[in-house]
BAMIVO-261055 format. One record per residue (C-alpha): residue number from 1; residue in three letters; x, y, z. Coordinates in pm, 1 decimal, padded with zeros to 6 digits. Each point is the difference from the previous one (the first is absolute). Example, Ala and Ser with C-alpha at 12.3 -4.5 7.8 and 13.67 -1.06 7.14 Angstrom:
<recs>
     i    aa         xx         yy         zz
     1   ALA    01230.0   -00450.0    00780.0
     2   SER    00137.0    00344.0   -00066.0
</recs>
This chain:
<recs>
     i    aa         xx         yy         zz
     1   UNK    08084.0   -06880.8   -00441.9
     2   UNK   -00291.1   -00164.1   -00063.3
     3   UNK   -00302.6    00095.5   -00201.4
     4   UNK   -00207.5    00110.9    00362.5
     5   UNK    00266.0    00280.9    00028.4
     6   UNK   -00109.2    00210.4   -00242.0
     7   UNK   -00329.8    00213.9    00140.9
     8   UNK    00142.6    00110.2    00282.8
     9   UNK    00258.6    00208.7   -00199.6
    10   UNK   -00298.0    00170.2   -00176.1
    11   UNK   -00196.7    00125.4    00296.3
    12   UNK    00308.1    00140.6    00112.6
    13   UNK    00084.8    00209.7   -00322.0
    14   UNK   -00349.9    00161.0   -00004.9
    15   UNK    00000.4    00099.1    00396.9
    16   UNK    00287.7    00155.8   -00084.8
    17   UNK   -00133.1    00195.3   -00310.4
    18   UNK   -00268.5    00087.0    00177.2
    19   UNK    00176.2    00128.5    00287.6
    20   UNK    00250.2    00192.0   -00297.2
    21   UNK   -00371.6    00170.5   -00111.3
    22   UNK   -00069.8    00106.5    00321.2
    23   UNK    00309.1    00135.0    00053.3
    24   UNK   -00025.8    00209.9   -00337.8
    25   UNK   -00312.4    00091.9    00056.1
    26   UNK    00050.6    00167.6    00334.1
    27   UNK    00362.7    00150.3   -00179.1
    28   UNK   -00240.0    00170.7   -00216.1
    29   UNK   -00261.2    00127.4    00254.0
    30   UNK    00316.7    00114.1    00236.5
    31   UNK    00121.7    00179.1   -00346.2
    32   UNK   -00354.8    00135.5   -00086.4
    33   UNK   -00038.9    00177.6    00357.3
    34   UNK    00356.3    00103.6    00060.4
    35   UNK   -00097.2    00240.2   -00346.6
    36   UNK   -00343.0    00056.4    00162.2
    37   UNK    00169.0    00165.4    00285.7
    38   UNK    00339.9    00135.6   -00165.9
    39   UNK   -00288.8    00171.4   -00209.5
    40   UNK   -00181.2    00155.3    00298.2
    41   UNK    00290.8    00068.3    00179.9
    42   UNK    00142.2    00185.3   -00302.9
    43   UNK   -00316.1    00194.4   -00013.0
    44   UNK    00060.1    00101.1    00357.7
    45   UNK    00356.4    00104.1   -00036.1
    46   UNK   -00138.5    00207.9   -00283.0
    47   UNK   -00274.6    00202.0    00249.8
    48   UNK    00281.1    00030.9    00288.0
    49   UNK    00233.4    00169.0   -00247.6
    50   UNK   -00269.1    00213.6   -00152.0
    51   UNK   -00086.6    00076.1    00401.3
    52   UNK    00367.1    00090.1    00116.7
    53   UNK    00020.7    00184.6   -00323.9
    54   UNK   -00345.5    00178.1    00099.0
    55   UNK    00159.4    00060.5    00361.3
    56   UNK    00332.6    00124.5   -00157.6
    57   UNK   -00237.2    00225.1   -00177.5
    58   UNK   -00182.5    00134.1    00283.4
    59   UNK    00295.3    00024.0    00236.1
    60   UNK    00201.5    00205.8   -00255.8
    61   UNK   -00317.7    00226.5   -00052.7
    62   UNK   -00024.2    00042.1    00410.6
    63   UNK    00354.0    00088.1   -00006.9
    64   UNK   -00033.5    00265.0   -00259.9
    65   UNK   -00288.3    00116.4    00163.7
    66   UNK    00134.1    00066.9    00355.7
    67   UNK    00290.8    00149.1   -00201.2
    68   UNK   -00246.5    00271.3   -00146.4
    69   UNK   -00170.0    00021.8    00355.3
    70   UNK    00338.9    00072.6    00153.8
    71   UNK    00087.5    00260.7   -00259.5
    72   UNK   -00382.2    00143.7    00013.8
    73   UNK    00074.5    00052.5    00376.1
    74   UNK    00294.6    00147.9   -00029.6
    75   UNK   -00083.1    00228.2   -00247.4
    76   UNK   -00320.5    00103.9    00227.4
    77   UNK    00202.6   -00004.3    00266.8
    78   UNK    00232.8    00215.3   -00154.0
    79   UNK   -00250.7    00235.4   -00118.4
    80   UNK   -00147.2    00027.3    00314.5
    81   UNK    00327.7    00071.0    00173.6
    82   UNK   -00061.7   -00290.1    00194.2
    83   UNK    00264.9   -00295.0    00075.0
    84   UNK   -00109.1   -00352.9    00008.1
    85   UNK   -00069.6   -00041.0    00342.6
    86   UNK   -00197.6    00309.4    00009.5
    87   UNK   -00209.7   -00094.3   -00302.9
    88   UNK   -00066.4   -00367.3    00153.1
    89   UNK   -00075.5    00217.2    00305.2
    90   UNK   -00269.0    00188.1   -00171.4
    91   UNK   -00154.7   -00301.7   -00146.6
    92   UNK    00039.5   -00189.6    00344.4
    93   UNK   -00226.9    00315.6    00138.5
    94   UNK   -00229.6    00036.1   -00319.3
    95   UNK   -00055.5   -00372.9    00101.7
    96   UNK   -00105.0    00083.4    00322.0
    97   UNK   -00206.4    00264.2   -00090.2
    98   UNK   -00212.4   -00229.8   -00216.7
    99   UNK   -00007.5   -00268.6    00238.8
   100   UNK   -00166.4    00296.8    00267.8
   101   UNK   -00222.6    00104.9   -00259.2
   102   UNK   -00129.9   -00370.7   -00071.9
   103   UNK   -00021.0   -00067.9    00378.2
   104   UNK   -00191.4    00336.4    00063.4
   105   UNK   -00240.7   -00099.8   -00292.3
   106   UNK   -00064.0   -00318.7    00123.0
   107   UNK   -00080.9    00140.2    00365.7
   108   UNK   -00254.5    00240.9   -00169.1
   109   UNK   -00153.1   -00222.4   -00199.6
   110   UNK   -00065.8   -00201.0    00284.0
   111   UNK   -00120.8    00263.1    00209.9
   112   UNK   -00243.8    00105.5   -00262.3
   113   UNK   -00123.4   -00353.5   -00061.6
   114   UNK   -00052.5    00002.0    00428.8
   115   UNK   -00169.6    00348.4   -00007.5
   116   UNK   -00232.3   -00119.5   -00286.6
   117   UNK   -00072.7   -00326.1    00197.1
   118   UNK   -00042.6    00208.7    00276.9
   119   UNK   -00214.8    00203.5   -00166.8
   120   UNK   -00257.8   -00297.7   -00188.4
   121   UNK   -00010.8   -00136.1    00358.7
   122   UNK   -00159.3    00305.8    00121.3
   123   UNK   -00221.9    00054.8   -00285.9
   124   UNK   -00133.0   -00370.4    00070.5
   125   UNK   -00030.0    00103.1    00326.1
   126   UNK   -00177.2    00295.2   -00092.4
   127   UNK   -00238.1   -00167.6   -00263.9
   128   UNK   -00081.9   -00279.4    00286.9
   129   UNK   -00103.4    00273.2    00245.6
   130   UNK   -00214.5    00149.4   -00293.9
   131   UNK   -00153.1   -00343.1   -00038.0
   132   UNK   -00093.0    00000.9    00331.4
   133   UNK   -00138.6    00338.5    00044.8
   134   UNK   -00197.3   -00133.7   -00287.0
   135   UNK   -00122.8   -00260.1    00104.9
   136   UNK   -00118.7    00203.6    00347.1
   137   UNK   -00192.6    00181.9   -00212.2
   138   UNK   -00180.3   -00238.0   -00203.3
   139   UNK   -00066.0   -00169.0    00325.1
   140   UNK   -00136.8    00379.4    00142.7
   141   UNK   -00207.4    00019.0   -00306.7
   142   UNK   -00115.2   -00337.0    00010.8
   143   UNK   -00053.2    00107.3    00370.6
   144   UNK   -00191.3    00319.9   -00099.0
   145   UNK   -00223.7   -00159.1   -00295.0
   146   UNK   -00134.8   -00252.4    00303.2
   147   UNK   -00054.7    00282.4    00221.2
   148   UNK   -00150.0    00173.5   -00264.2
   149   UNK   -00240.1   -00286.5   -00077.1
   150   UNK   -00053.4   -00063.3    00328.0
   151   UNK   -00145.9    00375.7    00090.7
   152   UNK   -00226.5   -00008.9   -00341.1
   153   UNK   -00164.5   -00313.9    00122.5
   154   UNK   -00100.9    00222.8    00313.1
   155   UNK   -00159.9    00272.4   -00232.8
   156   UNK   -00343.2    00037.8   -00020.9
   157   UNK   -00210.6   -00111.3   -00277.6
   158   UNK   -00314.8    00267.3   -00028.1
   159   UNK   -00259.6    00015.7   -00252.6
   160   UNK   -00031.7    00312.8   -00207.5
   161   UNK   -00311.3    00181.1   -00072.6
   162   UNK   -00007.3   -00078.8   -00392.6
   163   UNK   -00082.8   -00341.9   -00062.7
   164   UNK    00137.0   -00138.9    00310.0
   165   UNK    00325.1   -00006.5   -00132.9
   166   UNK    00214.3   -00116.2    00273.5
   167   UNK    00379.6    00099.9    00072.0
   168   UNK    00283.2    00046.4    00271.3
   169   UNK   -00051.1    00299.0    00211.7
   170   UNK    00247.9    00204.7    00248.7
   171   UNK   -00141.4    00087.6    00342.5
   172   UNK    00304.1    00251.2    00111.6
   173   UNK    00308.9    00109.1   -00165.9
   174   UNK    00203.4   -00318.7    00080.2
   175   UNK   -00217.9   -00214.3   -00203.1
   176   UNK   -00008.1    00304.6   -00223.4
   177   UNK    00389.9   -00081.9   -00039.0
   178   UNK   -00040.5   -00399.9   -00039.7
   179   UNK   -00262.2    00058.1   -00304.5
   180   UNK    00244.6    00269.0   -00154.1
   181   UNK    00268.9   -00297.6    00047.3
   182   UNK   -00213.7   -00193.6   -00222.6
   183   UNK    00056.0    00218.0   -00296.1
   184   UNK   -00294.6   -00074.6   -00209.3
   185   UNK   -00168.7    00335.2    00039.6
   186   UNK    00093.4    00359.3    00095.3
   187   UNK   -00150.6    00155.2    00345.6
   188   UNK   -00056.7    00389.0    00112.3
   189   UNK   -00046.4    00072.4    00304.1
   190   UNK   -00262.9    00315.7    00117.3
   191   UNK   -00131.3    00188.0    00283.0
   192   UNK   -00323.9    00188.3   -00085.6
   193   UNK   -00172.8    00277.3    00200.6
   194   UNK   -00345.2    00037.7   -00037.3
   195   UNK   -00120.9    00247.9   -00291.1
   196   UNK    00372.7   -00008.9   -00178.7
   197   UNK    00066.1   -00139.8   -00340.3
   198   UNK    00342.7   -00153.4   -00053.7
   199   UNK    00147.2   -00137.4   -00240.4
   200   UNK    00093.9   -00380.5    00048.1
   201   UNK    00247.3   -00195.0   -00262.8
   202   UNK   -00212.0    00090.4   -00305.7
   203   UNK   -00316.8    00033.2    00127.2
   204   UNK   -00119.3    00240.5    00291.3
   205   UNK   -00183.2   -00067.7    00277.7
   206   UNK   -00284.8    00227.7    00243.2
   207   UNK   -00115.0   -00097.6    00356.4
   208   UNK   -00361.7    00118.1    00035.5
   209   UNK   -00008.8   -00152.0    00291.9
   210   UNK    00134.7   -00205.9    00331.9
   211   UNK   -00167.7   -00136.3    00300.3
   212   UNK    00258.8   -00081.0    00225.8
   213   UNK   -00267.9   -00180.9    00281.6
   214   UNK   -00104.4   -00256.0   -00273.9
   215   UNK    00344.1    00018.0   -00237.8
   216   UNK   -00220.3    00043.8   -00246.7
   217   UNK    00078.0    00265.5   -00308.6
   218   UNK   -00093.9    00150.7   -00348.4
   219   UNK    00193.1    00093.5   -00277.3
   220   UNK    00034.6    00088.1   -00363.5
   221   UNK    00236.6   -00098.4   -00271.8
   222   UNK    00063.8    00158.3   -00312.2
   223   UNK    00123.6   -00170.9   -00293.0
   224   UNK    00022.0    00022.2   -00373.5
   225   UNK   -00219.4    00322.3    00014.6
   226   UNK   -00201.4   -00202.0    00224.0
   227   UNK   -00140.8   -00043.7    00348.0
   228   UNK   -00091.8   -00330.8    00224.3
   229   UNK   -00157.3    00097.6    00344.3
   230   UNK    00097.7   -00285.1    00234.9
   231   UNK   -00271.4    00088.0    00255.0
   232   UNK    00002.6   -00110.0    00380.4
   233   UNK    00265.7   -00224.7   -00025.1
   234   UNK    00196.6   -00245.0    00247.9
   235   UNK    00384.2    00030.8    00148.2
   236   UNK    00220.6   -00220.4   -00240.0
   237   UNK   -00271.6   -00126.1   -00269.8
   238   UNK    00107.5    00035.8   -00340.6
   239   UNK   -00155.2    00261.6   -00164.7
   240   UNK    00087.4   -00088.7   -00387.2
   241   UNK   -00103.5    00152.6   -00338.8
   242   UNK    00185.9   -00020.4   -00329.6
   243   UNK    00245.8    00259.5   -00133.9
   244   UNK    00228.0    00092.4   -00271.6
   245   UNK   -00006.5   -00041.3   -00399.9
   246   UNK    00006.7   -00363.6    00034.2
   247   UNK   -00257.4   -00011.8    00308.3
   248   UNK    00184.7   -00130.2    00276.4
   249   UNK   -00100.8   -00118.6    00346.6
   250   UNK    00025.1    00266.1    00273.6
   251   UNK   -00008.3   -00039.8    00324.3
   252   UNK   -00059.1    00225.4    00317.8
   253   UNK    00054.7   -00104.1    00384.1
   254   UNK   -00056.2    00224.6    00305.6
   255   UNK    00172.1   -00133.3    00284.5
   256   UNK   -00085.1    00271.0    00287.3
   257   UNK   -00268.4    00280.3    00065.2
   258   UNK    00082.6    00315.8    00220.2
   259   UNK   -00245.0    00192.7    00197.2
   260   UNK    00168.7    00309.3   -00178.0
   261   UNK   -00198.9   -00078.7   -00329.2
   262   UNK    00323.5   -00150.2   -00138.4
   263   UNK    00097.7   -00376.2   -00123.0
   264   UNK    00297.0   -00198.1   -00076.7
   265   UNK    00049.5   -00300.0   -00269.7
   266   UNK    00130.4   -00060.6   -00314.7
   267   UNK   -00074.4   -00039.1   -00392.9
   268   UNK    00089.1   -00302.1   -00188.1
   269   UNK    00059.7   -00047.3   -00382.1
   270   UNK    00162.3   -00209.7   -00211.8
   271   UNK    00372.8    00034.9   -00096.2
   272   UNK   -00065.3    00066.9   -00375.8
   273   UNK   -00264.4    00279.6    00067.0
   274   UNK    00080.6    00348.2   -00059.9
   275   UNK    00228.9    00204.4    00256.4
   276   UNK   -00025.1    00355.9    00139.6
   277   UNK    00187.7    00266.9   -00230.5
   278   UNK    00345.9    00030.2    00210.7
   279   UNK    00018.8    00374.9    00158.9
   280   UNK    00332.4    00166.3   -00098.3
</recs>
């Protein structure tokens, strides 16, 4: 052999230690993982013997309860002068019985919950229509307050006789009704005859005299211990003076003369003034 021989020999002894170190190394890996898992699967031996135990447990407890259960139902069977298929008869029908009663609760408490639906449907109903009757009457008073408005714009405005004060007079007992509608003052109506005092709201009131030809007419009015002659005066002109503890304005409208010394109209006074003494 000659001296070129001798490398060749040397690769080939470390190839083959290396392959020996891979070999040993996966020996030990195989060796490391086959405790790894003889480990785990010891542990899970352990929790399926400590489980059938647990089971064996259980299934002996189960048997000596049904044992108990069998002599419990014999005793009460016993008792009760009852065999076993006659007590497992009862219970089958005690069974029953329950099941009715559930069923027959069930169907009430659904008929209730209908009848009470039944019920807040009609009350809807019933607030709806209220809602609309509502509504017809805001639109009849809305209705009413135009007619209303519309009726005082026909009223006549007359000058009184003090200070030509100048305010919204009735001519006949319809406009009589639309000023009363107003509710800012308080109205009495009269009828005078001729030579008779009456009393009128708070005041009274004497015709001295009517001219039915020329509707013309005199009176007097007494008030506060006092006395205002309102002398040859005209149908439906205000005929004011002042009244009351806190002088108020007063005012006095004729609306028709008779030829029978007798004439119709109405006195007019403001809401706070006083008011007649009631009669009992």
């Amino acid at each position: 052999m000659s001296e070129f021989d001798t490398p060749p020999s040397r690769s080939i002894s470390g190839a083959l230690i290396g392959v020996v170190a891979a070999a040993l190394l996966l020996a030990v890996g195989g060796l490391v993982w086959s405790y790894v898992l003889s480990t785990k699967i010891s542990h899970q031996e352990t929790a399926l013997n400590q489980a059938n135990e647990q089971n064996a447990k259980l299934a002996a407890e189960l048997r000596e309860t049904d044992a108990r259960l069998k002599v419990a139902t014999q005793e009460l069977g016993q008792s009760l002068g009852l065999t076993q298929k006659q007590l497992e008869a009862r219970s089958q029908d005690i069974l029953r019985r329950e099941q009715a009663d559930s069923a027959r609760l069930e169907r009430d408490q659904k008929a209730a919950a209908q009848a009470a639906s039944q019920q807040i449907t009609a009350v809807s109903s019933q607030v709806s229509d209220v809602k609309t009757d509502v509504g017809g009457v805001k639109t009849d008073v809305a209705k009413t307050q135009t007619d209303l408005a519309a009726a005082v714009s026909q009223l006549q405005s007359m000058k009184g006789d003090l200070s030509g004060h100048s305010s919204l007079i009735a001519r006949n007992h319809d406009e009589l009704e639309v000023l009363k509608h107003k509710g800012d003052r308080t109205f009495y109506e009269f009828t005078l005859v001729k030579g008779q005092k009456k009393p009128v709201g708070t005041v009274s009131l004497e015709l001295k005299k009517a001219d039915a030809k020329k509707s013309r007419f005199t009176l007097t009015v007494y008030s506060d211990d006092k006395s205002y002659e309102k002398k040859d005066r005209n149908l439906n002109e205000p005929l004011q003076f002042y009244g009351g503890k806190d002088p108020a304005l007063y005012e006095i409208v004729v609306n028709s003369v008779s030829a029978k010394n007798t004439v119709t109209g109405y006195l007019s006074v403001p809401k706070n003034a006083p008011v007649p003494p009631t009669v009992n």
